[in-house]
N, C-alpha and C positions, 0 to 999 in steps of 0.2 A: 581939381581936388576941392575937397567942399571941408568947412572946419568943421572940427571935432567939438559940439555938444559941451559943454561943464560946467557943475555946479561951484565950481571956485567963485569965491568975494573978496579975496584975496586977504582974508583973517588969518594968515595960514597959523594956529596952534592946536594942539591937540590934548584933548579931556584927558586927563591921566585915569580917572575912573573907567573912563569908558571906553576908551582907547579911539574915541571920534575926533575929528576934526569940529573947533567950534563954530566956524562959518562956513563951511558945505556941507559935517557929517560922513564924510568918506574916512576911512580907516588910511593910517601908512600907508598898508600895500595897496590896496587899491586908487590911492592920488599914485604911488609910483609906477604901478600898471594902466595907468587911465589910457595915454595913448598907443599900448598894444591890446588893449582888451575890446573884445567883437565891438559891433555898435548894438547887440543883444542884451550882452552883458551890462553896457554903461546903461540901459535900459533897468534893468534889473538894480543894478544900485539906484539909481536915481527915483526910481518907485520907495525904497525902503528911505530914502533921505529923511522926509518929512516925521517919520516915527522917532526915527534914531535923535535927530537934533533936538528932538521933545527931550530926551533923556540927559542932555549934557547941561551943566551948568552953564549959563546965562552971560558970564561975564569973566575970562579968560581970565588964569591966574599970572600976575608976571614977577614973580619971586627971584629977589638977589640970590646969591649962590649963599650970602650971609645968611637969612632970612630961610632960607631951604634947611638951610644944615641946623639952626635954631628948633626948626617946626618938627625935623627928625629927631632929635635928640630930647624932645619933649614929649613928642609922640613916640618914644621907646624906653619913659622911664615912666 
């Protein structure tokens, strides 16, 4: 059996904008689909990687749940 390909770095969080991964760029579904999906398919994301991670912010955000609930409540009034 030969290993499965993946752009993991193991940064594992994801852009809330953009719904990427900030250290590979894969989506939820596709890191949880990664080892049922063809070897076509992980082909096909893996081409779109380098576009997408252009798009996410740079520097992951790591917010207390304090510090969340502060940023909402300021951003809804």
């Amino acid at each position: 059996m030969s290993a499965i390909e993946s752009p993991c770095i193991l940064v594992c969080s994801i852009d809330d904008k953009t719904g990427y991964c900030f250290g590979c760029g894969r989506t939820r579904g596709e890191i949880a689909a990664w080892l049922t999906m063809t070897p076509a398919d992980r082909r096909a994301v893996m081409e779109s990687l380098p576009a997408r991670l252009a798009t996410v912010e740079r520097r992951p955000r790591r917010e207390t749940r304090r510090a969340r609930l502060a940023r909402e409540r300021a951003e809804r009034a």
